[in-house]
C-alpha positions as CSV (number, residue, x, y, z in Angstrom):
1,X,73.7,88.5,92.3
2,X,77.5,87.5,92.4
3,X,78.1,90.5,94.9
4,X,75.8,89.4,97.1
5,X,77.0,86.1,97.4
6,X,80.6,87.2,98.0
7,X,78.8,89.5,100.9
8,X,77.3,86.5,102.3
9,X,80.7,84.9,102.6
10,X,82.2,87.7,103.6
11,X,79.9,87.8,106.6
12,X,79.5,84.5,107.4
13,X,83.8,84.1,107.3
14,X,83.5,87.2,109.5
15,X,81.1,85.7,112.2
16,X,83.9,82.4,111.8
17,X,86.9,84.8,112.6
18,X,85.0,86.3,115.5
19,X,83.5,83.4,117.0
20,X,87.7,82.3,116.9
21,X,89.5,85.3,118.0
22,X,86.7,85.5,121.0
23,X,87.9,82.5,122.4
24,X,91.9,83.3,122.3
25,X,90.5,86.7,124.1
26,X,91.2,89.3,121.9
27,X,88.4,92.5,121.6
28,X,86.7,93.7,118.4
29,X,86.3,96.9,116.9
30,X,83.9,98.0,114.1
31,X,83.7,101.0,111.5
32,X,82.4,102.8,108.4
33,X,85.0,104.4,105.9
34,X,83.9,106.7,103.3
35,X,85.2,109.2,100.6
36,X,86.7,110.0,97.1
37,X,88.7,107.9,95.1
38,X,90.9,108.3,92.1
39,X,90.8,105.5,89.8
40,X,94.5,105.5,87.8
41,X,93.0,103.9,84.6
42,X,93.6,103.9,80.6
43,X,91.4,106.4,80.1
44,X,92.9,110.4,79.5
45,X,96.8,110.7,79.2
46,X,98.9,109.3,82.3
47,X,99.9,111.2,85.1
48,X,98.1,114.3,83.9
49,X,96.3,116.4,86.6
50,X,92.5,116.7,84.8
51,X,92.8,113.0,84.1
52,X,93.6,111.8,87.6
53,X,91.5,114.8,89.5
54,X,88.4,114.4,86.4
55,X,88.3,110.7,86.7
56,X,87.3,110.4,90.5
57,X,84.4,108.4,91.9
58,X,84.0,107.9,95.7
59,X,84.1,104.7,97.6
60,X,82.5,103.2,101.0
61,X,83.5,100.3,103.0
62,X,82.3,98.5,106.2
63,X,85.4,97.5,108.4
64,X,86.4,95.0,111.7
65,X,89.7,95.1,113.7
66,X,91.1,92.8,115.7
67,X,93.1,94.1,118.8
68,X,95.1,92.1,120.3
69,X,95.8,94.7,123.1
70,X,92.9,94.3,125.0
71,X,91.4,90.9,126.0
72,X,87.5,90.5,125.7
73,X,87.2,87.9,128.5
74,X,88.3,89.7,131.1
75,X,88.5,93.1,130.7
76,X,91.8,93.7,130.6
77,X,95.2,94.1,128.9
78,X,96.9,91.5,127.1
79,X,100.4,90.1,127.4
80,X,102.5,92.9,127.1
81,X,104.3,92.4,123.7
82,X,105.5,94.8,120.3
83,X,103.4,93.0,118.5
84,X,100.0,92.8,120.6
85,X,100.9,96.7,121.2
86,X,101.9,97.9,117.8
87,X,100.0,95.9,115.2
88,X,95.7,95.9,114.6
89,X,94.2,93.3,111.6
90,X,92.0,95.1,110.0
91,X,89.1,93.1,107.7
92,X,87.5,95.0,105.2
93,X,84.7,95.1,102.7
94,X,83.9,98.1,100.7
95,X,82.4,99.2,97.4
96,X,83.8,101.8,95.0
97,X,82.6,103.6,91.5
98,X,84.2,105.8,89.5
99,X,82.6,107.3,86.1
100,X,85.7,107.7,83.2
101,X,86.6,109.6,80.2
102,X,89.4,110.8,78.4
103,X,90.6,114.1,79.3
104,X,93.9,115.7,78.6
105,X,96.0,115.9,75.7
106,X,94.6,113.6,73.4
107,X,91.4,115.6,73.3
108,X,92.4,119.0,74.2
109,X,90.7,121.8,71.5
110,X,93.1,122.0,69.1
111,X,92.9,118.4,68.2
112,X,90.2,118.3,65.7
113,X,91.0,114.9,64.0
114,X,88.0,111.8,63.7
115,X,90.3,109.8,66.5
116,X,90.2,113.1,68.8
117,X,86.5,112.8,68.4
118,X,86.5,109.3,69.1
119,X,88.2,110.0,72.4
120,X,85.9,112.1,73.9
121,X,82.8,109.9,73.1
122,X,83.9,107.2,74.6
123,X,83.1,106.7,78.4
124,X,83.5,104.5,80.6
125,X,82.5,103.2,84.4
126,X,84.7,101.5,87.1
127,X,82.6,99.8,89.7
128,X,84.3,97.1,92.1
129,X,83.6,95.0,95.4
130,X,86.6,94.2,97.7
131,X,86.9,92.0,100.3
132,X,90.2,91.8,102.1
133,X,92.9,92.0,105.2
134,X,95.4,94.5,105.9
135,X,97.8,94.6,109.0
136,X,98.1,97.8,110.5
137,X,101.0,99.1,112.2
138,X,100.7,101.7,114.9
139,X,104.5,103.1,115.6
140,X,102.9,104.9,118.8
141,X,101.5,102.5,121.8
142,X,98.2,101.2,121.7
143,X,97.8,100.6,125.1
144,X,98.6,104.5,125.5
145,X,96.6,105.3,123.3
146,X,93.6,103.4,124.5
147,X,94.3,105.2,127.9
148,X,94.3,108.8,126.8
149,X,97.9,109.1,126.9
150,X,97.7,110.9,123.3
151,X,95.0,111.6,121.2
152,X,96.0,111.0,117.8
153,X,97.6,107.6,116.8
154,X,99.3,107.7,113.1
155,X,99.5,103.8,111.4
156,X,100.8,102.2,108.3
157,X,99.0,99.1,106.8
158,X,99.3,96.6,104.0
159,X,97.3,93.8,103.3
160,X,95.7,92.0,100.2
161,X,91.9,92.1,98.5
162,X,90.3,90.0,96.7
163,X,88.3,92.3,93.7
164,X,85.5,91.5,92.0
165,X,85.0,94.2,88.5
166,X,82.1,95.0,86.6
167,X,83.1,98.2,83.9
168,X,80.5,99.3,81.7
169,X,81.6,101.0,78.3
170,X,79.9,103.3,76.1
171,X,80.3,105.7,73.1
172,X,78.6,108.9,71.7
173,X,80.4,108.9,68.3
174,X,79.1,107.2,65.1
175,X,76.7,104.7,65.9
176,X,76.7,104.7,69.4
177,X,78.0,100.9,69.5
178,X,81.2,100.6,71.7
179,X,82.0,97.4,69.9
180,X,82.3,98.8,66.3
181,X,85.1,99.3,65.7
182,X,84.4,102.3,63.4
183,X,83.5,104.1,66.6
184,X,86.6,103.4,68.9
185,X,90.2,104.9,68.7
186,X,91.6,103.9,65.6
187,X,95.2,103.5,66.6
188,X,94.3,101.1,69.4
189,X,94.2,98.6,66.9
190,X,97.5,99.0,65.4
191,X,99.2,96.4,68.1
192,X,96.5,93.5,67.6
193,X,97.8,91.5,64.6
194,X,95.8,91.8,61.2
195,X,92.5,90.2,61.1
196,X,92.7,89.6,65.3
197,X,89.7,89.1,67.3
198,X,91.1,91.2,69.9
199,X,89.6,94.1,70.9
200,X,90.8,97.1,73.7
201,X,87.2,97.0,75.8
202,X,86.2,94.4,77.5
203,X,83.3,94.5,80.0
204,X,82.5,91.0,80.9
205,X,83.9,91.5,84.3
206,X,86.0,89.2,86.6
207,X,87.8,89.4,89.6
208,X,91.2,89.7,90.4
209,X,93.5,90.3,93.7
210,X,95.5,93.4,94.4
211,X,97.8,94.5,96.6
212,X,96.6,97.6,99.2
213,X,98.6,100.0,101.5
214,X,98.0,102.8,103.2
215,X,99.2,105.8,105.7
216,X,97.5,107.6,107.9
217,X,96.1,108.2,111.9
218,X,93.1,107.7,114.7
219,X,91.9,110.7,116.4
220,X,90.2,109.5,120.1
221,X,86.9,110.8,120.5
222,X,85.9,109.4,123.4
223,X,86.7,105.8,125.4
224,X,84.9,103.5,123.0
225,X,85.3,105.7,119.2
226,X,87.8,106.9,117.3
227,X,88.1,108.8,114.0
228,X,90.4,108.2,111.0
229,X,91.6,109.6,107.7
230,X,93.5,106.8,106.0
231,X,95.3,107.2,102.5
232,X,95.3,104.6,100.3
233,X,96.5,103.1,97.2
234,X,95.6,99.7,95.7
235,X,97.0,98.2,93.0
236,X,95.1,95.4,91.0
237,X,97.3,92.2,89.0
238,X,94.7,92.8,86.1
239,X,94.5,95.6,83.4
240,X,90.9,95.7,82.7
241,X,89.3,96.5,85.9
242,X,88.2,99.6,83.9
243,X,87.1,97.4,80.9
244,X,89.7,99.1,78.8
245,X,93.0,97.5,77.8
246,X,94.7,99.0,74.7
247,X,98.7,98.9,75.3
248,X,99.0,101.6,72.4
249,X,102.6,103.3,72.0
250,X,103.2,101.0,75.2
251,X,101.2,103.9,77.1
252,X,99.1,101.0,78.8
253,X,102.7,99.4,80.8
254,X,100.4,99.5,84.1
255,X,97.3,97.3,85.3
256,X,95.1,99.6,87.1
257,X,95.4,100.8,90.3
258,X,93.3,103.5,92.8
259,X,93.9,106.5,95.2
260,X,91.4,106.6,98.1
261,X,91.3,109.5,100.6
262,X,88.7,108.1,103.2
263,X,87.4,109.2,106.7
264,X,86.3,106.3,109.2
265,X,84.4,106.2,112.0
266,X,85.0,103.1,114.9
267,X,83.8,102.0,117.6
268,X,85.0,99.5,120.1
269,X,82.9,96.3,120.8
270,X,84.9,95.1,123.7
């Protein structure tokens, strides 16, 4: 229910920001984006291959530009300036879900201990809504580029989202109950003080912003579409986007953060 509510405001700021940027002229653009994500969490050891390629979801997104190339009103080409030929804003809202586990050393075969055990029963799923802005910059003319002039049109964006999380957590070993903490690494515990209340999972949910920037280029398909393959990573100011947050050994320094390889599709309104 949340979700949707952030949807409806998404869409009704959206219909706002179109209704303005109509009347100062500028044309619209409109897109999907799809494809796999890796979600750099606390679950598996850091930086290892089968962690970051095992714990991969995928992620979708609807998307808006704003190019201030090309006036809507008239038909025709805007002041000719760097900025209103070398920069798009780019409005975004997109969904992605990634199911986790621990994988690499920690629980590789050899390691035969009750914690190892612990480890591999405990899963774990990433699932967040993002609404947010980016400016893109497009080194290459997009007035050339509009005109045929080349056909592929490389950019570089950053921008800032607004995240809402909802993790889920659960557990095969003992009981079954991710909050025992019979069942949950034992070590975790060893930096909360004795007799704490605090705990490594957390799956309330919550929202936090992050920080998103990407690479990557347009392909012209015809007048009115283009296609894209963007790289992105996005960084969230909160550690528990994946419900866990366990700082043990200081292995948890980092708050989360993502990897998304997706394609787009857009097509120009105006």
């Amino acid at each position: 229910m949340l979700n949707l509510k952030r949807l409806a405001t998404f869409f009704c700021l959206f219909v706002i920001c179109q209704t303005a940027t109509s009347q100062l002229g500028f044309s619209h653009e409109i897109g999907v984006i799809a494809g796999p994500v890796q979600f750099r969490s606390d679950f598996g050891s850091r930086n290892e291959t089968r962690t970051n390629f095992g714990n991969s979801g995928f992620g979708v997104g609807l998307i808006h530009y704003i190019n201030f190339s090309y006036r809507a009103d008239c038909n025709c080409y805007t002041t000719d300036t760097y900025f209103n030929d070398h920069f798009k804003l780019r409005n975004e809202i997109s969904y992605n879900k990634t199911n986790l586990e621990h994988l690499g050393f920690w629980v590789e075969s050899d390691k035969i201990s009750v914690q190892a055990d612990q480890l591999r029963g405990h899963k774990g799923v990433a699932q967040n809504f993002d609404i947010g802005t980016q400016l893109e910059f497009f080194p290459r003319s997009i007035r050339d580029f509009q005109g045929y002039a080349y056909r592929i049109a490389p950019f570089a964006s950053l921008g800032v989202h607004y995240t809402t999380f909802s993790p889920k957590a659960s557990t095969t070993f003992g009981n079954g109950d991710v909050f025992d903490r019979d069942n949950i690494y034992t070590f975790w515990f060893d930096n909360f003080p004795p007799g704490s209340d605090d705990y490594p999972i957390n799956t309330d949910g919550g929202s936090t912003w992050s920080v998103v920037s990407s690479v990557g280029f347009r392909y012209k398909l015809t007048k009115l579409t283009d296609l894209m393959l963007d790289l992105r990573a996005q960084y969230y100011f909160n550690d528990l986007v994946d419900g866990l947050d366990h700082n043990w050994r200081d292995y948890d320094r980092n708050n989360d953060w993502l990897v998304w390889l997706n394609v787009g599709y857009i097509v120009y309104l105006d």
